[in-house]
C-alpha positions in Angstrom: 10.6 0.5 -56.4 11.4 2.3 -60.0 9.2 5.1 -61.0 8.3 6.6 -63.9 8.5 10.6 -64.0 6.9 12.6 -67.2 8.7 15.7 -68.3 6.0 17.8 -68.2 7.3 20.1 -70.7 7.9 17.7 -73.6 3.9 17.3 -73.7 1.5 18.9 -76.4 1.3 22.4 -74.2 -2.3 23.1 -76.3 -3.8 20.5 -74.7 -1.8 20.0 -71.3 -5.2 19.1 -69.5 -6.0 16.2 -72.0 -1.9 15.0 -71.5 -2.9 14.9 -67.7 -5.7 12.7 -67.7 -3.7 10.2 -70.2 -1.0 10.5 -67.9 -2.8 9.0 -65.2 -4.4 6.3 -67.1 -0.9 5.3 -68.1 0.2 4.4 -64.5 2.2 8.2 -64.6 2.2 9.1 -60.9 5.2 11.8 -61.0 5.3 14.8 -63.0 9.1 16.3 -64.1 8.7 20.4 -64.3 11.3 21.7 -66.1 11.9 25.5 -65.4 14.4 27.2 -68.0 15.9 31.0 -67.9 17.3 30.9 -71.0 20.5 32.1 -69.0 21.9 28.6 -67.5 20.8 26.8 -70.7 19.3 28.1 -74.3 16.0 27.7 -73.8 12.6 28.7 -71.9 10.3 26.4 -69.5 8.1 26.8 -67.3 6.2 30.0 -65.8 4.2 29.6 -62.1 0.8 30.4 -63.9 1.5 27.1 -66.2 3.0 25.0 -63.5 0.0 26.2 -61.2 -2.8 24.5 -62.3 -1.3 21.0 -63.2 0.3 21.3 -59.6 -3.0 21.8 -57.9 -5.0 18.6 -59.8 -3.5 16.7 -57.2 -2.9 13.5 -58.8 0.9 13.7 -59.5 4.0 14.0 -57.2 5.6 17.2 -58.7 9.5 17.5 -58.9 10.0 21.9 -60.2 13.6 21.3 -61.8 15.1 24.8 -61.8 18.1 25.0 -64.9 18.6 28.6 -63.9 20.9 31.0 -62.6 20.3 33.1 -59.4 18.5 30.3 -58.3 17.0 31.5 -55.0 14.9 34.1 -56.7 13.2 31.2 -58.7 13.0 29.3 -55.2 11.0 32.4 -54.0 8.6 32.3 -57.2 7.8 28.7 -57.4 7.2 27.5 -53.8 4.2 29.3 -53.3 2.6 26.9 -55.9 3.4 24.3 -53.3 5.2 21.2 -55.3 6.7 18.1 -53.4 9.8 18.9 -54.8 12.1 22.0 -55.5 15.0 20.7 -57.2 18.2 23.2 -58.1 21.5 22.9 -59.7 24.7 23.0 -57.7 26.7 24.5 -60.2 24.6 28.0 -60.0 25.5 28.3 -56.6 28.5 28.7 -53.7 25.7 28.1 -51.0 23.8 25.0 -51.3 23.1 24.5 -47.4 21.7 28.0 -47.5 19.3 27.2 -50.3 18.4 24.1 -48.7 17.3 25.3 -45.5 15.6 28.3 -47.5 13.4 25.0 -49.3 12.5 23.0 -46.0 11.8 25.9 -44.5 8.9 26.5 -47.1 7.9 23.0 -46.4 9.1 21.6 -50.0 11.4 18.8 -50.2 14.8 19.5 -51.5 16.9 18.0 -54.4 20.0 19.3 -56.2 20.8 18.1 -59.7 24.0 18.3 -61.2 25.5 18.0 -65.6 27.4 15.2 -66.6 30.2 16.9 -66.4 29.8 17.9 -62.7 31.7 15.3 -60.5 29.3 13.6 -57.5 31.9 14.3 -55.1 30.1 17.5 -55.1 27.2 16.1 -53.4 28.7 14.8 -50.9 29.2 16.9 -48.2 24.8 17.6 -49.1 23.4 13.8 -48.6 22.2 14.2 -45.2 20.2 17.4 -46.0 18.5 16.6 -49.4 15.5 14.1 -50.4 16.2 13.9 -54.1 19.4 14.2 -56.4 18.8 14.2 -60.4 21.6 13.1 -62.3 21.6 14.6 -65.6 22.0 12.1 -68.6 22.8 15.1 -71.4 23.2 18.6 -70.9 20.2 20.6 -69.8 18.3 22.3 -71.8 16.8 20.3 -75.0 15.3 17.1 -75.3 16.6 14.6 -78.0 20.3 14.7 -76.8 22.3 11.6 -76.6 22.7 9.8 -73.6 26.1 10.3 -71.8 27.2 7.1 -70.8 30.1 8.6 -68.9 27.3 9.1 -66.3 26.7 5.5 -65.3 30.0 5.4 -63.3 29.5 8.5 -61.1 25.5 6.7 -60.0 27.9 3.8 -59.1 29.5 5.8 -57.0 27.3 8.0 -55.6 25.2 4.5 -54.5 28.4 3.2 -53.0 28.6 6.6 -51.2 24.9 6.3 -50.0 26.2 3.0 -48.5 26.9 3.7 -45.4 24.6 7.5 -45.4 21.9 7.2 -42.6 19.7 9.5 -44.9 19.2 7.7 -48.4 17.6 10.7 -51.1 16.0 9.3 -53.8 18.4 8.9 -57.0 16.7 10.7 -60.5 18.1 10.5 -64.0 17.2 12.7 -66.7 18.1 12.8 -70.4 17.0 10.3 -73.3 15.7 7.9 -70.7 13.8 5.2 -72.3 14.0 1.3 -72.8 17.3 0.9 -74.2 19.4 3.4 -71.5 17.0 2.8 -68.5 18.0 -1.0 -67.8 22.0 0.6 -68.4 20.8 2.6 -65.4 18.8 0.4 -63.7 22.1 -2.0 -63.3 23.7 1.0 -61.3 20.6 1.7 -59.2 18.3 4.8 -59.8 14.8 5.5 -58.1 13.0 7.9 -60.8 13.4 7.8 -64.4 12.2 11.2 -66.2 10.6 10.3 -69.5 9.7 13.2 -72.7 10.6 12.8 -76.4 13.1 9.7 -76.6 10.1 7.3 -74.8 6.9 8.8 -74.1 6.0 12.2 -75.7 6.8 11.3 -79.7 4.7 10.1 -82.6 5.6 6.0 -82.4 2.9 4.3 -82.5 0.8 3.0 -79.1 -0.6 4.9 -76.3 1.5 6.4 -73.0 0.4 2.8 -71.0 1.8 1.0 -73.9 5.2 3.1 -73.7 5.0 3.3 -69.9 4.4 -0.6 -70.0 7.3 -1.1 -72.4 9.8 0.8 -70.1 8.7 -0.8 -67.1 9.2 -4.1 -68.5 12.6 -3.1 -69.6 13.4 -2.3 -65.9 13.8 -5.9 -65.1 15.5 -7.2 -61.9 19.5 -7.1 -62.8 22.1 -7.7 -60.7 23.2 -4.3 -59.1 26.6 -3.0 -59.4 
């Protein structure tokens, strides 16, 4: 079944406990963290003592999305706020099986997320040892980009890959999701679409279940690829 994710980050940070509650109202039952260096991409998101607190309501399923460098150091920092997911990039990194191992043996699921301009063969060798891969849409680092459609062919075959995988990781996408590029997506086969500015978090008019409603209608029942 297709899940909608919130970025976390794209929310109204003065009143992150109101965003919460309407979050839940609106069906919202995974949370996107976004954690920025301002080293691997040109910008700043999220510290532990922010992520803390929304991580410990409860009510969510929490993905921590590290677009850093040196990413074991911010493995080190974030899993003691305990989230289901800690989800790092394999282009910051020559050792992915080592930070793997270093997640699952903190008791955190593992995902690895890769650019558009990474190729999925880069996965591969990973499948087996990793609950979760996000497949960025645009370039990390700002919301508002515009979707790379480029990206659609390497979920086509990264599903194909996961074909005949014994371990089957969920499948995220990232990156000016919302009704128009999610059924694009949809067609190719994704688990968890990650929603902020371009669908959820803007000034259009309606509530978060309205928007949530309106993207989950959009995610009709397609033939796959």
């Amino acid at each position: 079944m297709e899940k909608i994710a919130a970025s976390i980050m794209c929310g109204n940070q003065l009143a992150l406990g109101q965003e919460l509650q309407d979050l839940e109202a609106a069906g919202i039952d995974w949370l996107h963290c976004d954690v920025m260096d301002g080293v691997y991409v040109d910008n700043l998101a999220m510290a532990p003592y922010v992520l803390e607190p929304i991580i410990q309501t409860g009510k969510f399923t929490t993905d921590i999305h590290l677009a850093c460098v040196d990413p074991e150091k911010y493995i080190e920092m974030f899993a003691p706020l305990a989230p289901d997911y800690l989800t790092f990039h394999i282009e910051t990194t020559k050792e992915p099986a080592t930070l793997l191992k270093k997640i699952h043996d903190k008791g955190i699921k593992a995902g690895i997320a890769l650019n558009p301009e990474t190729p999925i063969e880069m996965l591969f060798p990973y499948l087996d040892s990793i609950e979760l891969i996000l497949v960025m849409t645009v370039n990390p680092g700002f919301a508002g980009q515009k979707f790379q459609l480029k990206v659609l062919e390497k979920i086509k075959r990264l599903n194909r890959q996961l074909e005949t995988s014994p371990i089957k990781p969920l499948i995220e996408v990232d990156g000016n999701i919302n009704s128009v590029t999610a059924p694009a997506i949809s067609k190719y086969g994704a688990n968890l679409y990650v929603v902020g500015t371009s669908a959820l978090f803007n000034e259009e008019a309606g509530s978060y279940r309205e928007k949530v409603m309106k993207l989950k209608q959009s995610l009709v029942t397609i033939e796959k690829y």
